[in-house]
N, C-alpha and C positions, 0 to 999 in steps of 0.2 A: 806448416804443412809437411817440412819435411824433418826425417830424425836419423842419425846417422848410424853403423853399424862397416864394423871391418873383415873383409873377404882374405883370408891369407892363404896367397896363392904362390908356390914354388917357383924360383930362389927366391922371392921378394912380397912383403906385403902390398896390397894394393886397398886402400880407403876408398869404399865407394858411398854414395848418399842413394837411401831407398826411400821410397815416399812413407809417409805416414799408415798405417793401419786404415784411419779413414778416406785418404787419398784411394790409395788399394781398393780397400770394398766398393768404395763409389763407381772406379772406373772399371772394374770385372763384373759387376753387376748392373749397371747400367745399360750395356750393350746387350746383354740378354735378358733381361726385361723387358727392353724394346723388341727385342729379336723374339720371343712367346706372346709378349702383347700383337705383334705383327699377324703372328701365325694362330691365335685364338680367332683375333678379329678375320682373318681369313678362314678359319677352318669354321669358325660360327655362323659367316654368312655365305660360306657353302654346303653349307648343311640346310640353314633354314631355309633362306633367300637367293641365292642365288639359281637354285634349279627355276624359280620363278622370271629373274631377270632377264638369264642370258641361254635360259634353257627350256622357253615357253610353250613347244612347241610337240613337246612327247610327253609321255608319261610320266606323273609325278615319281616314280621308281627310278626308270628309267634317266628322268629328268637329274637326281640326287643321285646318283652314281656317275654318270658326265661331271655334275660339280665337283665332287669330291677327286674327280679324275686330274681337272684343275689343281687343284688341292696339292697333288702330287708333282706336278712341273717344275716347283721349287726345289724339291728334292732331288731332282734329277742336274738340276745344277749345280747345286751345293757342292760337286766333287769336283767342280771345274771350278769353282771359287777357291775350294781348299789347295787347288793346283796356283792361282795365281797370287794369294794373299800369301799361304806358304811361302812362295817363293822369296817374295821381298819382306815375308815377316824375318824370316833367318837371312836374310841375304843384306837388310838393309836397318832392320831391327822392328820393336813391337808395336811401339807407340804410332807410328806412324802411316801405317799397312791399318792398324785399329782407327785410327779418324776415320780415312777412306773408305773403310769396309760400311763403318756405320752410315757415311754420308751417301752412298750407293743403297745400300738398305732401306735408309728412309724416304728417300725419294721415289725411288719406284711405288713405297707403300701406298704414299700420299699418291700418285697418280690413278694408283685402282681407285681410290675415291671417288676418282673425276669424271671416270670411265662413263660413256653411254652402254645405254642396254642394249639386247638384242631388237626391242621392237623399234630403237633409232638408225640401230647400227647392220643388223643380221650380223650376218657370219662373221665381219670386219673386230664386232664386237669383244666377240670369244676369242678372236684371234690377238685384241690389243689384251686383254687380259691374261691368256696367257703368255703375251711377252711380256708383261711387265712384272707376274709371277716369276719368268725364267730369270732377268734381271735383278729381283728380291733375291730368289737363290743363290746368285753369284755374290750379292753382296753378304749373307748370311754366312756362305763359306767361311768365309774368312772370320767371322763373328766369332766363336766360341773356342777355337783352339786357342786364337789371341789375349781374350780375357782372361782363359784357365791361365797363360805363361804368366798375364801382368799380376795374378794372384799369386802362385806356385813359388815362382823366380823373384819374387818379395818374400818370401816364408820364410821363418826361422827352420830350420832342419827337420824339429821335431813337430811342427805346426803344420807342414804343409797340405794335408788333405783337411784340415779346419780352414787355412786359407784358400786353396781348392774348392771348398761348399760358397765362398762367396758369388763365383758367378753363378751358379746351380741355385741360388737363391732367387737369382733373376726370372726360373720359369713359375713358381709359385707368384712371385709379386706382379709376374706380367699377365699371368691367369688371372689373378685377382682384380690389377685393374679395367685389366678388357672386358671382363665377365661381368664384374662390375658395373662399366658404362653401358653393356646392352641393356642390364637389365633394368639400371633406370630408363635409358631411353625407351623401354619395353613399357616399363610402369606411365609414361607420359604420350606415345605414342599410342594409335592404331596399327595392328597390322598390314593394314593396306599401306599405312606413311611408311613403317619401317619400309614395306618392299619399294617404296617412289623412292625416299630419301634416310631413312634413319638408319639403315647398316651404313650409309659412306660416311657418318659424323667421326665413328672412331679409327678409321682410316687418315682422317683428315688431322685429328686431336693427333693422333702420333707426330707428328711435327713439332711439339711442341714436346717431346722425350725427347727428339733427336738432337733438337737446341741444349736443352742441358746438358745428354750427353757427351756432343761436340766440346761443348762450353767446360765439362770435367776433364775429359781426355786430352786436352790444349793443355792442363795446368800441372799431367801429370810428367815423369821422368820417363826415360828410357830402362828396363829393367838391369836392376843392377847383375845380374847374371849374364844376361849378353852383354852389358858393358863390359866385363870381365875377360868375354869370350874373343872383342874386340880388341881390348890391349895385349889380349894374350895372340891374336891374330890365326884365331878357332874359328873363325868364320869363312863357310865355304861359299864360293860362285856360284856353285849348283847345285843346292840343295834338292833338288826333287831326284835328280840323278841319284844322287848318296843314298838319299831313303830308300830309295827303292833295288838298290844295290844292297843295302847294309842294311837295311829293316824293313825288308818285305813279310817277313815273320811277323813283327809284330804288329805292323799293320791287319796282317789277317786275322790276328788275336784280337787288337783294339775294336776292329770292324764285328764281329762275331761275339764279342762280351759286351759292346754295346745294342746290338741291332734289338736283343730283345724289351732293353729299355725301353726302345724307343715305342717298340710296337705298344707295349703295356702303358704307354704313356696317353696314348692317339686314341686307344681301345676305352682305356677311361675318359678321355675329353669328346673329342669329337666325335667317335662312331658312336658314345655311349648318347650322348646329346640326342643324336639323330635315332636311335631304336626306342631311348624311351618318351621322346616326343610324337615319334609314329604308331608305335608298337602299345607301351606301357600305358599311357592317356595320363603322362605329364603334359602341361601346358612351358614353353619354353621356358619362362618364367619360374616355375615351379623348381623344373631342376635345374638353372644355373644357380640360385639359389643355396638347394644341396651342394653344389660343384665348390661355389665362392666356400660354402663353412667348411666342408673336408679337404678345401686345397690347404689349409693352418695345417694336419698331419703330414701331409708333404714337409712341409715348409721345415717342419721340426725336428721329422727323422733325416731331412736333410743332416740337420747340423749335429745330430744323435750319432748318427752314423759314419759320420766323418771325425767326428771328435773321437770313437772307440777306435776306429780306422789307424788313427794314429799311434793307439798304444798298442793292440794287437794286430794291424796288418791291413793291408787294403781287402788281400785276396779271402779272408777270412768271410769278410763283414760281405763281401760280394757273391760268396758260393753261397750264405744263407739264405740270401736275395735269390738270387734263380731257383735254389731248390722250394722257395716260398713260392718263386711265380708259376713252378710246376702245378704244384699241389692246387694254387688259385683258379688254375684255369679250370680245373677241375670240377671246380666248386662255382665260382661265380653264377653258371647258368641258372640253378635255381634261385640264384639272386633276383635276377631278371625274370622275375615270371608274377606272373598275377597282373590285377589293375591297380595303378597307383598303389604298389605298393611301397611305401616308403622305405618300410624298415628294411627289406631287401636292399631298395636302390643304397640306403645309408651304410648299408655293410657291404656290397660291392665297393664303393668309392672309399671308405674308412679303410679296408683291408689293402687294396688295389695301392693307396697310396702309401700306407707303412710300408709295403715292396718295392715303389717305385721310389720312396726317400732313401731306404738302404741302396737301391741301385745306383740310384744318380748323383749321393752325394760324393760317395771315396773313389768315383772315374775324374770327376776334378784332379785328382793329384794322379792318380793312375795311367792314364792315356798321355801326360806329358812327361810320366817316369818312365814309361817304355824309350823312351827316345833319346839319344843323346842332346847337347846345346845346340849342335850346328842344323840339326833338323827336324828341330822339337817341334818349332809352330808346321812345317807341313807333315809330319809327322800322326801328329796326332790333329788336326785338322782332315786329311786323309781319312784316318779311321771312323773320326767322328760322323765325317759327314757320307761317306759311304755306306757305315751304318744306318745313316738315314735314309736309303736307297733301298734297302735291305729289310729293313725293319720298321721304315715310318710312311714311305712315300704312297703306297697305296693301300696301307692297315685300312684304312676307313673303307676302301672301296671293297678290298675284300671281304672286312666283314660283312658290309653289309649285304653283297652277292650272296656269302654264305649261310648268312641267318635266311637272309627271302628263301633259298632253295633247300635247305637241309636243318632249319632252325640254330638258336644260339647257341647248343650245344658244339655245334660245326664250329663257331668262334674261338670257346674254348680248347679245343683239340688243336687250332691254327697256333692260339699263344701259348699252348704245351710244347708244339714245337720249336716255335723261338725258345723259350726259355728251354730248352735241352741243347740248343744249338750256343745259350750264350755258357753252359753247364760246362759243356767240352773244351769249349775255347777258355774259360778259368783253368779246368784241370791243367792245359797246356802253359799256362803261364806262370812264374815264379812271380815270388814276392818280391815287389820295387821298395818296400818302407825304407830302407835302409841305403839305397842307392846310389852313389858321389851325382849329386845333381848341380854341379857345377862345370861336369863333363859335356 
């Protein structure tokens, strides 16, 4: 499992052991797999199901804007997560901040499972579910900066934004297997079961990621770049102080070059689920369907994108992306238009995700080259999930406020402006490729 490799670090070599390639992929991608399987299953059945459950009581509009409101709780934690994981992810190191993170993650999920409804519970209802949404967020925090280090700080020099795309592979395979399991359950069920009991099946299945997870992340090492940073005694006490003393710059960069990922991410899953299930006269079924075959273009300009990332530049492959998600937003609306129109919805989602695979794949290695060793995981945990405040926490809700009142063209115009806002924050940022990532 493991293959060795020598770090020579001034006056004196130091031999450290890195895990395997496949150790690596497994435990960076596992945790965010679980962590998009978490948040599909969640954003799917607050789209469909949930204005029904826990929101019975007003109007189906109104009803699906509260849920999706839900939706956004997580996100609002996430920065506090990034505050507490950070801390002891650079303070104490990665592996073991990453158990944690994931065993808090999983367990709140499984809990919405078990949730009663509003008509057992009322108000009590809504309230246990968004605290156990707030509690997912804390643990998620910490999920994604840690993965990108246990990839990154495994990398050969020249590899690292290919190693980088291994956790970013996680949202693709987690979209596929959650999407996946509704839509069997969809094909086997009635509607009225799904709203009794078939959205909690894959709330409940996710227990059964978090055990292999766990069961990976036990067997892996400590990253051989903190280890390094440890004998060399580069590890600071107070890494959130430092960050934000010493890299409050780039924080605003990483926050603002990510946020419009995110929005173009939420814009095609979730909000998109929910306008052409109401809007369009798809049957649910119909377009997760679409969604499962065009998440493989994801999947691929992931690894497209990160692998050219490496020969010419993160920042390169990342300004094509925004100025691509310009021009998209532009354009998508007449995507979305007509009844069941497929070929529309197929070229919304096809194009939508060649943008968001150039996006998502070369911020893997990006967001933890902004940073130095001693504060890399809260670092770029910080921006990350900040960005998620900024650009994911309430996408769903505002689009779809803004289609009801001003049509979808109003959508488009919202992610022109993220993607001009992540446009500027590129321009601001210099090229990490080449940068001592051992610092």
């Amino acid at each position: 499992m493991e293959s060795t490799t020598t770090v020579v670090s001034e006056p004196k070599k130091l031999t450290l052991k890195r895990d395997s390639v496949r150790t690596v992929i497994l435990a960076s991608m596992i945790g965010t797999a679980i962590e998009f399987f978490d948040f599909y299953a969640y954003g799917t059945a607050a789209a469909t199901y949930f204005p029904k459950v826990f929101f019975p009581e007003v109007t189906p509009t109104i009803a699906t804007i509260l849920s999706l409101l839900t939706f956004g709780v997580a996100f609002i934690s996430r920065p506090l997560g990034s505050f507490i994981f950070g801390h002891f992810g650079d303070k104490i190191g990665r592996k073991r901040t990453l158990v944690f993170s994931l065993l808090l993650m999983g367990c709140s999920t499984v809990l919405i499972g078990v949730l009663p409804g509003f008509n057992t519970f009322g108000m009590f209802a809504i309230a246990l579910l968004c605290l156990c949404r707030f509690v997912q967020g804390i643990g998620l925090g910490g999920e994604w900066s840690g993965a990108a280090l246990v990839a990154t700080e495994n990398a050969p020099e020249n590899r690292r934004a290919l190693y980088g795309a291994f956790p970013e592979l996680g949202a693709p395979l987690g979209f596929f297997l959650c999407n996946g399991l509704f839509f069997v359950l969809e094909s086997f069920l009635s509607p009225a079961q799904m709203t009794a009991f078939g959205w909690r099946i894959p709330f409940l299945v996710s227990s059964i990621l978090v055990l292999v997870g766990f069961w990976v992340r036990e067997r892996m090492q400590e990253t051989p770049v903190f280890r390094l940073a440890q004998q060399k005694k580069a590890v600071t006490k107070s890494p959130l102080k430092v960050v934000f003393k010493n890299s409050w710059r780039q924080i605003l960069q990483g926050t603002f070059l990510m946020s419009g990922t995110y929005t173009l991410f939420y814009l095609l899953t979730t909000w998109s689920l929910t306008f052409a299930t109401g809007k369009l006269g798809f049957s649910n079924r119909q377009y997760l369907s679409l969604l499962m075959a065009t998440i493989i273009v994801f999947a691929v300009f992931i690894l497209g994108a990160s692998h050219v990332a490496d020969k010419l530049g993160r920042r390169t492959i990342l300004l094509a992306s925004a100025v691509g998600m310009v021009v998209f937003a532009f354009l998508f609306p007449y995507m979305l238009s007509g009844h069941q129109n497929f070929a529309g919805a197929v070229a919304f989602l096809v194009l939508g995700f060649v943008i968001m695979g150039m996006a998502f794949g070369p911020v893997g290695a990006l967001l933890p080259e902004l940073f130095s060793t001693k504060v890399r995981y809260s670092g770029a945990g910080i921006s990350y999930n900040m960005a998620s405040i900024v650009g994911a926490a309430f996408a769903p809700t505002i689009a779809t406020a803004l289609a009801a009142t001003w049509g979808v063209k109003a959508v488009g115009y919202y992610l022109a402006v993220m993607g001009l806002a992540c446009l500027v924050s590129l321009l601001t940022t210099k090229e990490t490729k080449n940068v001592d990532f051992s610092k």
